[in-house]
N, C-alpha and C positions, 0 to 999 in steps of 0.2 A: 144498649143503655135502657134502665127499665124507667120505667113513670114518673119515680121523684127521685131520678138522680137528672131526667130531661127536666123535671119541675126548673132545678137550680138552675141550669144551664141557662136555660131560656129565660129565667129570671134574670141572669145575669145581661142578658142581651136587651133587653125590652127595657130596664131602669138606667141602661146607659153605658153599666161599667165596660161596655166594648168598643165603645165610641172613638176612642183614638188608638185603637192595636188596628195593627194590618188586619185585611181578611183575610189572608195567608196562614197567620198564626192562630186562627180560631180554633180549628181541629187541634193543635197543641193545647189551647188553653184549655179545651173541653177534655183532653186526658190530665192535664196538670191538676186540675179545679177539682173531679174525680178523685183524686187521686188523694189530694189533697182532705175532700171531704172525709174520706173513708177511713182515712189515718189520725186525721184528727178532730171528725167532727161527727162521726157516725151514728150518735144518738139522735143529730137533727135529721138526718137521713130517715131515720128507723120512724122518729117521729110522724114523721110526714108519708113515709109508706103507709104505717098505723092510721091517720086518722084520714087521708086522702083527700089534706086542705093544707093548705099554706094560710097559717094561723097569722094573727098579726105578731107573737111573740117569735113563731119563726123568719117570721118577715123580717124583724127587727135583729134578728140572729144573722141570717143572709147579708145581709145589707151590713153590719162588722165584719163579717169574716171577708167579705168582698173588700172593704177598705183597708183590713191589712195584710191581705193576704197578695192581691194586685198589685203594689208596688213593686213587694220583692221577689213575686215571678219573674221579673224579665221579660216578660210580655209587651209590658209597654211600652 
């Protein structure tokens, strides 16, 4: 995993959205989320390699894409 696809990950962990999934399914959710980003969101990706900050606009990007994208994983 390179730099700012752990940025996400760990974003995803520290703001909360993994607070009620098992910790069993966390390695799932770290390839789904992946997976997910790359296919459908891979300019935020690029972005964040590019400038090597988690901007508030990406912040604000994250933080949607975690609220819709979380439910209908099945994760939860």
């Amino acid at each position: 995993m390179n730099p700012e696809q752990m940025v996400c990950v760990i974003y995803a962990g520290v703001n909360g959205y993994l607070d009620k999934m098992e910790t069993s399914k966390i390695p799932q959710f770290e390839k789904l989320f992946l997976e997910h980003l790359k296919n459908s969101h891979l300019a935020l990706i690029e972005e964040i390699k590019k400038t090597t900050v988690l901007s508030d606009d990406n912040d604000k990007k994250l933080k949607e894409i975690l609220k819709e994208w979380l439910p209908v994983s099945g994760l939860l």
